[in-house]
C-alpha positions as a LaTeX table, in Angstrom:
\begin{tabular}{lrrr}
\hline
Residue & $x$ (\AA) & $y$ (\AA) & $z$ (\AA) \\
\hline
Unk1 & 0.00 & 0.00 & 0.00 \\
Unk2 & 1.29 & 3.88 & $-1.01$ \\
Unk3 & 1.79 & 5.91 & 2.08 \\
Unk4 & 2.08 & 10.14 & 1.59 \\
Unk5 & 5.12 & 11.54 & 2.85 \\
Unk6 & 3.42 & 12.77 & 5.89 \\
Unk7 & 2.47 & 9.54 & 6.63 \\
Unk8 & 5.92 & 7.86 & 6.03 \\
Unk9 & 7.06 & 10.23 & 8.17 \\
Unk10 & 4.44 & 9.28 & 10.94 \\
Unk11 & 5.05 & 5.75 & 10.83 \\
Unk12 & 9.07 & 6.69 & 11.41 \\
Unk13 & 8.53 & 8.68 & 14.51 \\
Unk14 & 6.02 & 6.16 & 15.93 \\
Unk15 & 8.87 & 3.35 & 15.23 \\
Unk16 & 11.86 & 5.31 & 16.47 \\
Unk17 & 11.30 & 4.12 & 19.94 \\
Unk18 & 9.38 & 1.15 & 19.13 \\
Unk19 & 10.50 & $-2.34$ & 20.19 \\
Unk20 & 11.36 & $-4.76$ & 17.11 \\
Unk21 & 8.50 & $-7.12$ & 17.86 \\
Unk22 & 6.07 & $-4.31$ & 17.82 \\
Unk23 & 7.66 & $-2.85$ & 14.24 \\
Unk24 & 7.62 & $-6.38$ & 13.22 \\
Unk25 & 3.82 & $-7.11$ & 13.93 \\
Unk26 & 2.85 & $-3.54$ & 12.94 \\
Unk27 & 4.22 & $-4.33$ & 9.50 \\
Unk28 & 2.83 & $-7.39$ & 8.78 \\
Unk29 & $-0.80$ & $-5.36$ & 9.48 \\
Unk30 & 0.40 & $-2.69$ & 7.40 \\
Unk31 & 1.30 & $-4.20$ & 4.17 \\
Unk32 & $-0.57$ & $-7.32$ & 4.46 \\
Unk33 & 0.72 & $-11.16$ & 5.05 \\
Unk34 & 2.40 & $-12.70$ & 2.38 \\
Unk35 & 3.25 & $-9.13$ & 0.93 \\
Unk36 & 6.43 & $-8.28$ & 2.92 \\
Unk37 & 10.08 & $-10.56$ & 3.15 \\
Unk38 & 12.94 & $-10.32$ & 5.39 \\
Unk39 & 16.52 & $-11.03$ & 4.03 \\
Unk40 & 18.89 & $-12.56$ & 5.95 \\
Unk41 & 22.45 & $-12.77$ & 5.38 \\
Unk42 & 22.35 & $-14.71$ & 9.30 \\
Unk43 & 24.53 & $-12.46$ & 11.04 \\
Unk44 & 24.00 & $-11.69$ & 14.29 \\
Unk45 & 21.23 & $-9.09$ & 13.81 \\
Unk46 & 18.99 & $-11.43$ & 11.87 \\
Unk47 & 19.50 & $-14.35$ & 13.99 \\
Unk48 & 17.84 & $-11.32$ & 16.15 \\
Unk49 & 15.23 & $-10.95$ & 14.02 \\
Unk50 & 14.40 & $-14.43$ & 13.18 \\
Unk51 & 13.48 & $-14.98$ & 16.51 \\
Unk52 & 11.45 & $-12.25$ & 17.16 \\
Unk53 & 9.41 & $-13.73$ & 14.02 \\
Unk54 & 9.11 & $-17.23$ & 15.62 \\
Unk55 & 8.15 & $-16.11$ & 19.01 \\
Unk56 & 5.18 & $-13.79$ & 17.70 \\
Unk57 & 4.56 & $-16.81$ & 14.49 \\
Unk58 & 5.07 & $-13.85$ & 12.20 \\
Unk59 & 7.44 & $-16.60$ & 10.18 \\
Unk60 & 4.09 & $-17.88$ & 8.66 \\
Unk61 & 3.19 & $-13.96$ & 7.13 \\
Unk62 & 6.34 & $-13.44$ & 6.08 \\
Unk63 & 9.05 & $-14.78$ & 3.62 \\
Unk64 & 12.18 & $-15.03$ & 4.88 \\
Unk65 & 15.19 & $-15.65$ & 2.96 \\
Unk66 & 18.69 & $-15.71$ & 1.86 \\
Unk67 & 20.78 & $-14.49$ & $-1.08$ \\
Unk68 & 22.96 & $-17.82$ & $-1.55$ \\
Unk69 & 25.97 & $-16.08$ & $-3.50$ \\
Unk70 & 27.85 & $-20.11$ & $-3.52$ \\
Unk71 & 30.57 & $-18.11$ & $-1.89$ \\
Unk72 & 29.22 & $-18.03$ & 1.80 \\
Unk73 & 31.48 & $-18.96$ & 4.67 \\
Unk74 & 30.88 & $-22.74$ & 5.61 \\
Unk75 & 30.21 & $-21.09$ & 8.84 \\
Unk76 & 27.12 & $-19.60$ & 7.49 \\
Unk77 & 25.47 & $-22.64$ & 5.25 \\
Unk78 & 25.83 & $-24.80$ & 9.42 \\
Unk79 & 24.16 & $-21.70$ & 10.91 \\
Unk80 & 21.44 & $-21.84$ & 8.40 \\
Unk81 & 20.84 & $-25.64$ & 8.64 \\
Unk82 & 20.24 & $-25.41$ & 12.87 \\
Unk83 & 18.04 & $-21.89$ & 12.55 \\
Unk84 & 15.86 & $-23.97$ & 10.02 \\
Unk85 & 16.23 & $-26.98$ & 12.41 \\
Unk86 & 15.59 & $-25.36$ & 15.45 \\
Unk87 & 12.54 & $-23.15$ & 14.83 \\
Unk88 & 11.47 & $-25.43$ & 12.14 \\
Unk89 & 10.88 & $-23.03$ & 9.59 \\
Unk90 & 12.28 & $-22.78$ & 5.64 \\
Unk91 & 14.61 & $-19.94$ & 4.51 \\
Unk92 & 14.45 & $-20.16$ & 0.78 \\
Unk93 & 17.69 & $-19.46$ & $-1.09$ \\
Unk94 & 18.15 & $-17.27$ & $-3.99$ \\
Unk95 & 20.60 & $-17.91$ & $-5.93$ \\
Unk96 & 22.89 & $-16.03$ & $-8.53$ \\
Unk97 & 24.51 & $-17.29$ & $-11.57$ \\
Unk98 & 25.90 & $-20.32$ & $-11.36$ \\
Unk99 & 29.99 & $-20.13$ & $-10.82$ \\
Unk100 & 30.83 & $-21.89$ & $-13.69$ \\
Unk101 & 28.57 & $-19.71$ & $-15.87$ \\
Unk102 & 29.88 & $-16.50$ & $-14.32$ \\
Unk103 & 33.56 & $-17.78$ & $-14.97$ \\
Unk104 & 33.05 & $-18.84$ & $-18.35$ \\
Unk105 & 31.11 & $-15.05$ & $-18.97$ \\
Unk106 & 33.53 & $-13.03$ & $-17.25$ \\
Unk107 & 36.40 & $-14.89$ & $-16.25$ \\
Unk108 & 37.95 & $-16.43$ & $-13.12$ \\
Unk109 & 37.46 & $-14.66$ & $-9.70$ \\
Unk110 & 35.28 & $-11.85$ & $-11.33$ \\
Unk111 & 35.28 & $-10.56$ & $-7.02$ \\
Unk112 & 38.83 & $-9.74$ & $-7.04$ \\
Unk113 & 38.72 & $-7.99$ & $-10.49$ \\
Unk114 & 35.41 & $-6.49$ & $-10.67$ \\
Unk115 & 33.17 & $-6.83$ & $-7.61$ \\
Unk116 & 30.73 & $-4.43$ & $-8.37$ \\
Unk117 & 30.16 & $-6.68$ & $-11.15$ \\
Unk118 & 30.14 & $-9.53$ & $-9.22$ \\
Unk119 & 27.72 & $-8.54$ & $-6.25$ \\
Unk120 & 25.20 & $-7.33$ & $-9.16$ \\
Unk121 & 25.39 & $-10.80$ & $-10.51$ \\
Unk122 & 25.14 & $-12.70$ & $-7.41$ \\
Unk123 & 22.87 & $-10.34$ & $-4.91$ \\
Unk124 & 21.32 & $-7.77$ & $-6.55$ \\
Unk125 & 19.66 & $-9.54$ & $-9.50$ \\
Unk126 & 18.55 & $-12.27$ & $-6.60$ \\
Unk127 & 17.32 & $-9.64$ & $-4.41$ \\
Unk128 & 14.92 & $-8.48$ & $-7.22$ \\
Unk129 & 13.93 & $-11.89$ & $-8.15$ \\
Unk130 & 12.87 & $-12.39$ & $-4.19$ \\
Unk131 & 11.40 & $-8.47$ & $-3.80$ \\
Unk132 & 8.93 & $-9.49$ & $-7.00$ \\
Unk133 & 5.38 & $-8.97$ & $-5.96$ \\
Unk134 & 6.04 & $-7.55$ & $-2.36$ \\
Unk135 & 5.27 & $-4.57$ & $-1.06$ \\
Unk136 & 7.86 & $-4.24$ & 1.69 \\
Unk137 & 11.25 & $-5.79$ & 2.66 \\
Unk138 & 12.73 & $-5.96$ & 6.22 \\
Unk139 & 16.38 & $-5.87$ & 6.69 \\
Unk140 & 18.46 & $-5.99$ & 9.64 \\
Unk141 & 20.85 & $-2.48$ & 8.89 \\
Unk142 & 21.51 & $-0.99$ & 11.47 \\
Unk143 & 22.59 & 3.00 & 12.16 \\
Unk144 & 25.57 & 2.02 & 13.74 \\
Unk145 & 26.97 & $-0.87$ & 11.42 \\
Unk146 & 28.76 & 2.27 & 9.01 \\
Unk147 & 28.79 & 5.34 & 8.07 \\
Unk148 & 26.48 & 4.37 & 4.45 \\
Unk149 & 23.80 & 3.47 & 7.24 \\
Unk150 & 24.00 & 6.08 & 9.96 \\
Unk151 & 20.97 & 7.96 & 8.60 \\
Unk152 & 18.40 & 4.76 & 8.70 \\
Unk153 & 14.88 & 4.99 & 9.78 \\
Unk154 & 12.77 & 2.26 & 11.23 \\
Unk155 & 10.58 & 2.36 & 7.84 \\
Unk156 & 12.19 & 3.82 & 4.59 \\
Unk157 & 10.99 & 4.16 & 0.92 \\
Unk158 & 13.43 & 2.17 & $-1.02$ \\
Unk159 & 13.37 & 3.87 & $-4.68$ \\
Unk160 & 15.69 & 1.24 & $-5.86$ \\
Unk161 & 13.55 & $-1.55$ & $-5.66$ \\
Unk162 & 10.15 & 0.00 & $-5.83$ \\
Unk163 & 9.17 & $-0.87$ & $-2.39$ \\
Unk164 & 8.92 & $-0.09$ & 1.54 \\
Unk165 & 12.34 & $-0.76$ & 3.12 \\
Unk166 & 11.47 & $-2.20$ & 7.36 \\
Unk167 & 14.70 & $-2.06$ & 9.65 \\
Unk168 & 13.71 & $-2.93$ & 13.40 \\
Unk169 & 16.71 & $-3.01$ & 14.77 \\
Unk170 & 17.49 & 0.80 & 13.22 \\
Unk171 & 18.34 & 2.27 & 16.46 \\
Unk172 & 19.97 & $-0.95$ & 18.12 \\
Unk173 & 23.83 & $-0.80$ & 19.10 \\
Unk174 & 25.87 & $-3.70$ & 18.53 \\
Unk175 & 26.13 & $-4.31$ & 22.68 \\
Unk176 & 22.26 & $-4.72$ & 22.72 \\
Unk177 & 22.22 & $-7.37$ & 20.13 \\
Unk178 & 24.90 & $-9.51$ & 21.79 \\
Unk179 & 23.20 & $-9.37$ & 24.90 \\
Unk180 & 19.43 & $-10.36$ & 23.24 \\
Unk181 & 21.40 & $-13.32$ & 21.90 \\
Unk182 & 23.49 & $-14.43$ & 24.98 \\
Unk183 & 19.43 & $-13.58$ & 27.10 \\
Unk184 & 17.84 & $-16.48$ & 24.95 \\
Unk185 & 20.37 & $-18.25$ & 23.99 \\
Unk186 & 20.49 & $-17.56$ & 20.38 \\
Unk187 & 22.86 & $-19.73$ & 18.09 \\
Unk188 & 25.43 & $-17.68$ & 15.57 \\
Unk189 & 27.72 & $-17.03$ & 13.45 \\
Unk190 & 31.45 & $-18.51$ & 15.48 \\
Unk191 & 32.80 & $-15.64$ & 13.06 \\
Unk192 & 31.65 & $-13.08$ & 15.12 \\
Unk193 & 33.83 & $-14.14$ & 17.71 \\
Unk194 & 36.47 & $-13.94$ & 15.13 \\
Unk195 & 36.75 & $-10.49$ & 14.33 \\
Unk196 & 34.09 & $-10.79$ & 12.08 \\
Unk197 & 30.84 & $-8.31$ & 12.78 \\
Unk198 & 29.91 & $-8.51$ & 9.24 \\
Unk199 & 29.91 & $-11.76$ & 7.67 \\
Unk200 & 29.74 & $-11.96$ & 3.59 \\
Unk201 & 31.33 & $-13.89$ & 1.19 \\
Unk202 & 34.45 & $-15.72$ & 1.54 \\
Unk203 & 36.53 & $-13.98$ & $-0.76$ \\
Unk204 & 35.49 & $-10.83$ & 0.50 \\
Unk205 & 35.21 & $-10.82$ & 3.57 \\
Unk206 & 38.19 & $-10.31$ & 6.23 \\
Unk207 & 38.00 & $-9.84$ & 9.79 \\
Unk208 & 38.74 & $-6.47$ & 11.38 \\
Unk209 & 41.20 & $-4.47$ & 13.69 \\
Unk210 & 40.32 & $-2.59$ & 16.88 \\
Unk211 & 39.34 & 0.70 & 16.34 \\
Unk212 & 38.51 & $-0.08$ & 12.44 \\
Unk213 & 34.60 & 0.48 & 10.66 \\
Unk214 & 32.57 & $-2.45$ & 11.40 \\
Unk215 & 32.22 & $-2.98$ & 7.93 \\
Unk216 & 36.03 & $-2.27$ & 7.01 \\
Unk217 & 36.52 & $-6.15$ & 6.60 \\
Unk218 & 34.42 & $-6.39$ & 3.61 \\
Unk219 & 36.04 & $-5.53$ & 0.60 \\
Unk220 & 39.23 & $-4.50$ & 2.16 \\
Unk221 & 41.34 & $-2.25$ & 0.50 \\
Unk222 & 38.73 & $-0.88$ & $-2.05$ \\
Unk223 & 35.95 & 2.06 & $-1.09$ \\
Unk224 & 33.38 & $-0.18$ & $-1.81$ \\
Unk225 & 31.40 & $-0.60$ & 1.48 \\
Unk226 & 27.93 & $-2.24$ & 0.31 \\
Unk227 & 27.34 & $-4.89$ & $-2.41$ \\
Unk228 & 24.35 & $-2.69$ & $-3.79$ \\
Unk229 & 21.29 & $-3.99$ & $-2.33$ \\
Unk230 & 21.24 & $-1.48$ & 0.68 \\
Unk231 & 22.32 & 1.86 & $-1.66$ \\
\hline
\end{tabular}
């Protein structure tokens, strides 16, 4: 459903202090079940997330699912195998081209030569493929996580993909999603314990120093700080 401006802005204010399970269940009446997705990469803040779905049942009104690039962590493909286990629920994959396809189009490692390219390929095309037919997305960006983000609202038109953008955890710090984890007992990533706060692919992905962006392990060395879906 359209929203005005005024009431886009409305919605954000009554969000900004608004606890993720009531942004959560306030979206779902909003845009209607079966009309809004959540993406999950599985780091931390959607392991977050996920549970706040199962414990309202909000899993069965929305999609939730991943952008399988084939270059995930092994880390990350266990992780997804016990959340699906353990709250019983199905996050559908959507995957890019395949590898061999990509390497006989572009060439080998098209990531260390072009990743723009290569996240286009492998998570934006996806994400439209999964956004088809919804009217709202939620993400787990948070303000923190880098400067690219610091601006976020709790509800955001996203022009890119022709559809509302939902980010409950908006306002969260990284010390408040550790501790809702550790409280129930959440599994993750074992990368995060690594030096890893953001978790991507494999070949682009590297953990990070004290004092560094928490996104300065992804694509290290380049400016690039966001494969494209979140710009």
């Amino acid at each position: 459903m359209p929203l005005t401006s005024e009431e886009l802005k409305t919605w954000q204010a009554r969000w900004q202090n608004a606890s993720p399970e009531q942004i959560l269940e306030e979206s779902v009446e909003l845009f209607g079940a079966n009309k809004i997705a959540f993406a999950t990469a599985l780091g931390m803040e959607g392991i977050v997330i996920l549970h706040y779905l199962y414990r309202t049942g909000l899993h069965h009104a929305v999609e939730v699912f991943l952008l399988d690039t084939g270059l995930l962590f092994p880390e990350t493909y266990d992780l997804l195998r016990t959340v699906e286990a353990r709250w019983q629920i199905r996050i559908r994959r959507y995957e890019g081209l395949p590898l061999e396809q990509q390497r006989a189009l572009f060439g080998d490692r098209l990531w260390l030569r072009n990743p723009d390219m290569c996240c286009f390929l492998r998570k934006v095309l996806p994400l439209r493929r999964a956004l088809s037919g919804k009217d709202a997305w939620i993400t787990s960006i948070r303000r923190e996580q880098s400067p690219t983000r610091q601006h976020t609202e709790c509800i955001e038109w996203d022009a890119r993909n022709g559809l509302y953008k939902i980010n409950p955890l908006a306002y969260w710090t990284w010390d408040q999603v550790q501790a809702y984890v550790r409280e129930h007992d959440l599994p993750y990533n074992p990368l995060h314990d690594q030096g890893y706060p953001s978790i991507g692919c494999m070949p682009c992905t590297t953990p990070i120093r004290e004092g560094e962006d928490w996104r300065a392990g992804r694509w290290r060395g380049r400016a690039k700080l966001e494969c494209g879906i979140h710009q």
